[in-house]
N, C-alpha and C positions, 0 to 999 in steps of 0.2 A: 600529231597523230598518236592513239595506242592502240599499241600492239598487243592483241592479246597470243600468247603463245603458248600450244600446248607440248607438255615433255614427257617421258617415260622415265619411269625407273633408270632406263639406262644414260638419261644424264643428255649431254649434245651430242654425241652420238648418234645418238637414235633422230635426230634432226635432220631436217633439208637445208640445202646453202641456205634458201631465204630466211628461214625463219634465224640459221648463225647469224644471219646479217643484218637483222635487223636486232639483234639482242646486240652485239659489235658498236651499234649505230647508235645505243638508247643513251639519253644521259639523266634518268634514272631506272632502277631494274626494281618490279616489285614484285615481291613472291613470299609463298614461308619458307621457314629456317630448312625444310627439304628443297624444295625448290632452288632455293636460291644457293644452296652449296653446292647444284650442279658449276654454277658459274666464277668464274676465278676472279680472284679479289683484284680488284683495279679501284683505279679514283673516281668513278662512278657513283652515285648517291644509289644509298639499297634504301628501301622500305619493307619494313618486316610484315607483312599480310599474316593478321590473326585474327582477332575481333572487331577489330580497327577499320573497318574497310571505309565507313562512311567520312571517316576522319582525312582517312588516305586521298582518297576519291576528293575530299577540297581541295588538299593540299597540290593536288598533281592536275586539278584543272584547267590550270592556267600552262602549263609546262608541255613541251613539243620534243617528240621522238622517248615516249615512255614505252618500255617494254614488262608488261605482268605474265606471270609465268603462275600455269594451271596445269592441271590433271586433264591429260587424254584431251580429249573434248573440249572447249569453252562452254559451246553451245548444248552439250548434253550432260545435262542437268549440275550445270557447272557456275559456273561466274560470270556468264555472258549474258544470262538473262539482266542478272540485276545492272550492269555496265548498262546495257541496253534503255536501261531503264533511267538510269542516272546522265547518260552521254546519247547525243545526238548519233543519229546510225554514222553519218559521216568523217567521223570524228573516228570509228571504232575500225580498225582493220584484224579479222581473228586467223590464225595458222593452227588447225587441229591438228592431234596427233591422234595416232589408235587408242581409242578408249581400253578401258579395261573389259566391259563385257564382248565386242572383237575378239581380244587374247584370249578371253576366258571359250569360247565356242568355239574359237580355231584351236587350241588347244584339246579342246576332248572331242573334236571334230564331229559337230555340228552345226547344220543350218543354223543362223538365229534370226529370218527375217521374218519367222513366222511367232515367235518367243514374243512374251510378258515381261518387258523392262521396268522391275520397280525400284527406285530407291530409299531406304529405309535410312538415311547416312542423316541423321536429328530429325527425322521424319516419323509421320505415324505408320504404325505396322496394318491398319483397317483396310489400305488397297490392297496388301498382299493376302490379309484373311480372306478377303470378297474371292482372288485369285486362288486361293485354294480351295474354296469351298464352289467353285463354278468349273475346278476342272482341269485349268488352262494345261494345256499339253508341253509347252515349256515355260517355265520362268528365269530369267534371269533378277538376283536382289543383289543393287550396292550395300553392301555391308558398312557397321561406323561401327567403333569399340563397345558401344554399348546394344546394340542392335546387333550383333553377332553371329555367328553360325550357330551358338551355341543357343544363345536365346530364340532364335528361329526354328532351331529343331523342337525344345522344349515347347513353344507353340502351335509349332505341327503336329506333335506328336498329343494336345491337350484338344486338339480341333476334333478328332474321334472322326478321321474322312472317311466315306468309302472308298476313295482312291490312294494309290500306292506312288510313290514318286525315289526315285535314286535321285541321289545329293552328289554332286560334284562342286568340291571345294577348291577354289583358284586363288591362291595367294603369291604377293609380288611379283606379279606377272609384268614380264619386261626386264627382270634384272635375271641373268642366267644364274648369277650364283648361289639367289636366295629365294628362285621361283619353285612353287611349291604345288602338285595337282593330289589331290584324293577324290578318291569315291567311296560311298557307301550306300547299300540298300538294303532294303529289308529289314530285321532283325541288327544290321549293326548300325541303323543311324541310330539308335539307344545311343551307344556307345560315344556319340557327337557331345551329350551332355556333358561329357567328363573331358574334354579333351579343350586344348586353348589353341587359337590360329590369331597368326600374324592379324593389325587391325588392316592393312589394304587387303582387303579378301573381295572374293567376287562367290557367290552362293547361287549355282543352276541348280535347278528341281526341274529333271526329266518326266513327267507321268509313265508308268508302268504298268502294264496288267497283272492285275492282282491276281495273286494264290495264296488260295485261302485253306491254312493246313487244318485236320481234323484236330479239333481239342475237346478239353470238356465246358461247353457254353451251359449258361445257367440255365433255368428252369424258365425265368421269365425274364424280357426286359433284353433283350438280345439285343448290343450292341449296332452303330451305323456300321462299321467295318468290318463286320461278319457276313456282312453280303455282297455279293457281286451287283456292281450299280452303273449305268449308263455313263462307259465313260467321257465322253463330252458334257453331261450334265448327272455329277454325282450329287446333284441336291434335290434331284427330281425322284425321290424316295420319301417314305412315311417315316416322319422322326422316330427316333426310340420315343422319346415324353408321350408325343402324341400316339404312339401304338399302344401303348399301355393303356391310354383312357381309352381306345377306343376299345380295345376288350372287355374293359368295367362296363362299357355301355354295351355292346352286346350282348352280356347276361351269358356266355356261353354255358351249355351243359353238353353232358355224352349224349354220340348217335346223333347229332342234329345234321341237319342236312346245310352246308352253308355257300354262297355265294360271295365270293371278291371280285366285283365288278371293275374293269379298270385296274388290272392288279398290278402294273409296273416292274416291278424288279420281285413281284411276291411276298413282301415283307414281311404281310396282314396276316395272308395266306400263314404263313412259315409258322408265324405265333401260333395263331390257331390252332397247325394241326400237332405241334409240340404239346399244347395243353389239354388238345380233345384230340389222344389217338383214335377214337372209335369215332369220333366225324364224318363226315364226305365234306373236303372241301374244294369248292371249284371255282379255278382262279384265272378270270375271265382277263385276255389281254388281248390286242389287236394287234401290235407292231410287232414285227418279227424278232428286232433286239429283245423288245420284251419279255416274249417267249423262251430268246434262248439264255437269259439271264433267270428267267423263275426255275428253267431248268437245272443250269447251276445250283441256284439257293439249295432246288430241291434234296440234289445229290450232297450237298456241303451238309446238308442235316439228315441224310438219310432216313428220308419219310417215304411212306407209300400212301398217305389218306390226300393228297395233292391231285385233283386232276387238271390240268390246263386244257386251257378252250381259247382257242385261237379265231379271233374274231372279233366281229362290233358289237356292242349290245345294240337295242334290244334284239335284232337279227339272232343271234346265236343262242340266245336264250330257251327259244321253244323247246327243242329237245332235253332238256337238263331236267331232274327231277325240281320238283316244288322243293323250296325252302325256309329252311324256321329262320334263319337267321341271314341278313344279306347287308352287305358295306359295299359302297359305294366310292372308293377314290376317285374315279375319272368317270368322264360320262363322254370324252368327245362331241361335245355339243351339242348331246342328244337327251337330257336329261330330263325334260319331259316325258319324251319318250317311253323313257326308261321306267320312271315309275308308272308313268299307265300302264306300262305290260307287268309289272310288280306286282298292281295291285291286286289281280284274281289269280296272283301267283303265291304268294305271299301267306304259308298256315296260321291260321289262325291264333292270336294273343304272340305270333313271331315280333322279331326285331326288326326294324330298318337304320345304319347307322351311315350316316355321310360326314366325309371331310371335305369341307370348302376352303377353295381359298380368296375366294374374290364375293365380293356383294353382290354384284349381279348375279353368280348364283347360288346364293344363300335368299337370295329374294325371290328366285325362282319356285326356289324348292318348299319356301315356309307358305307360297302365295298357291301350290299344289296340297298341302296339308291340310292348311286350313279349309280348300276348297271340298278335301275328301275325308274333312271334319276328324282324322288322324291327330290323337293323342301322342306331342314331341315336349324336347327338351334342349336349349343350347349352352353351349357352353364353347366360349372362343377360352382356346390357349394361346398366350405371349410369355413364351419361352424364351428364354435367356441362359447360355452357357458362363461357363468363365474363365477365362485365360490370362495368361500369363505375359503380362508387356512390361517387360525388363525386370523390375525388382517391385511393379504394384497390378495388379489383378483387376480385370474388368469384363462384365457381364457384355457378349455378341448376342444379340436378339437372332432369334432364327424366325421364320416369316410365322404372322397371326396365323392362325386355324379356326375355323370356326365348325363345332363337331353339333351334327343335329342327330338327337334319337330320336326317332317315331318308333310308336307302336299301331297297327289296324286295327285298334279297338276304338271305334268312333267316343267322342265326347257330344 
């Protein structure tokens, strides 16, 4: 039979009879050089567990009452898989101990049954970036030496979220005399870059509501974290890249009257009325969060050329003055719709600019164009950020866009 056995920081100790008694009973004990100097030297045969596993694993398949000694867990995200994989289930008996993400949530006392368990410990960091960039309201990351607190923050802090998150740092959890908790948020996870932590570290990112202080924002090109964004889905906003073209393709000038159909979190809107004060723009949204996030934005840029309209297109439309210039983010599935009420809405030699994100309706909408002999243009963005994983840099795709400009000037 093996054993597999899990131990803490604190050595046998922190063990149940059984699992003493069966380490008592083993006559070989296999573990690394931590592991294994929880246990007192006797005439026992050790095997040193490093790289070695597949060597070990011959060498001890043949041999009855093996005890291997692991972290917390076997079975979470441990050495139990591959045993599993290598040993008939029958053959394998496991004794878990408390994992480190356990210590690490009872410790700053939180729930974690609802948390994001990722391990980054010679793993790739891509499921934590998807996790950041979706929201998750907790994560917990195994940290390895090189995957760090440090190199974690450095690409959080490169991601540009719209969401906020406090960092709680948990190192050597299990040993009282060298167990270690921090927190930080806001303004001092910066501060994370400079600083080194034990490598058994456990890394929670709480999501936070964001406050967004007055500063001075540029002229154009306003950053994703300058807005208040849906926080269960901070990526259901108009990128910076793509906010920017789609200004080029609006053509804006002063005084125009303009419509943000679908406006989300107001992004589109926000630009606009920063660059055309003397505009009307009106930033049509339906859901209620919607609303009270354009609100936000609005107060964070203190604008007054904003109005919001709280409703579905094209329903809410009627009353709203004609306009020179109208974008289209969201249609709520109504996007035929929408542009038939557009089009005897719509002044003459105006713009119409749409972001799609899906084919179906980008075929929609070129299959109405072309129908209403409308003079357009596409142009799909694949954007690509770049971040920092460990010591070498690689380009995160953010989702295609596919931007249509039309003009009402039949061809």
């Amino acid at each position: 039979m093996i054993n597999i056995i899990g131990i803490g920081l604190e050595g046998l100790a922190g063990l149940g009879e059984i699992a003493k008694e069966k380490i008592a009973q083993a006559t070989v004990l296999v573990g690394s050089p931590r592991h294994l100097q929880y246990i007192p030297q006797s005439a026992r045969a050790r095997r040193v567990l490093l790289d070695n596993f597949w060597t070990i694993a011959q060498d001890i398949s043949q041999l009855e009452d093996i005890a291997i000694l692991v972290s917390g867990d076997p079975l979470f995200f441990g050495l139990g898989r591959i045993l599993l994989e290598r040993f008939p289930a029958e053959q394998l008996a496991f004794y878990p101990h408390l994992t480190s993400i356990q210590l690490a949530f009872n410790r700053i006392k939180q729930t974690w049954q609802d948390a994001q368990i990722i391990s980054v410990h010679g793993r790739s960091l891509l499921p934590l970036i998807s996790a950041l960039q979706e929201g998750k309201e907790k994560i917990a990351i195994l940290c390895d030496p090189q995957n760090n607190p440090q190199a974690i923050t450095l690409l959080y802090l490169q991601l540009d979220l719209p969401v906020d998150y406090q960092f709680w740092i948990c190192s050597n959890l299990g040993d009282p005399s060298q167990e270690k908790i921090c927190s930080f948020q806001g303004e001092q996870i910066n501060e994370l870059i400079n600083q080194e932590f034990p490598s058994l570290s456990v890394l929670i990112l709480l999501r936070q509501t964001r406050i967004i202080k007055k500063q001075s924002f540029p002229v154009l090109g306003l950053k994703d974290e300058f807005f208040h964004s849906f926080a269960d889905r901070p990526g259901l906003m108009t990128k910076r890249e793509t906010r920017l073209q789609i200004l080029a393709e609006l053509e804006l000038s002063n005084e125009q009257t303009i419509w943000d159909i679908g406006s989300g979190t107001g992004s589109v809107s926000i630009e606009i009325a920063r660059l055309s004060p003397s505009s009307r723009i009106y930033s049509i949204e339906k859901t209620d969060m919607g609303i009270t996030l354009i609100n936000k934005n609005i107060q964070t840029f203190s604008l007054s050329n904003v109005h919001i309209v709280h409703g579905s297109a094209p329903d809410v439309l009627e009353d709203l003055p004609n306009p020179d210039r109208i974008f289209i983010g969201g249609s709520g599935g109504k996007l035929e719709e929408i542009l038939n009420h557009i089009q005897s809405r719509l002044s003459r030699g105006g713009r119409l600019v749409l972001a799609l994100a899906t084919l179906e309706h980008t075929y929609e909408a070129l299959t109405w164009l072309k129908q209403q002999r409308w003079q357009y243009d596409l142009i799909q963005m694949q954007i690509s950020r770049s971040v920092s994983l460990g010591d070498l840099t690689r380009l995160i795709p953010l989702n295609p866009i596919t931007i249509v400009s039309a003009s009402n000037e039949t061809y």
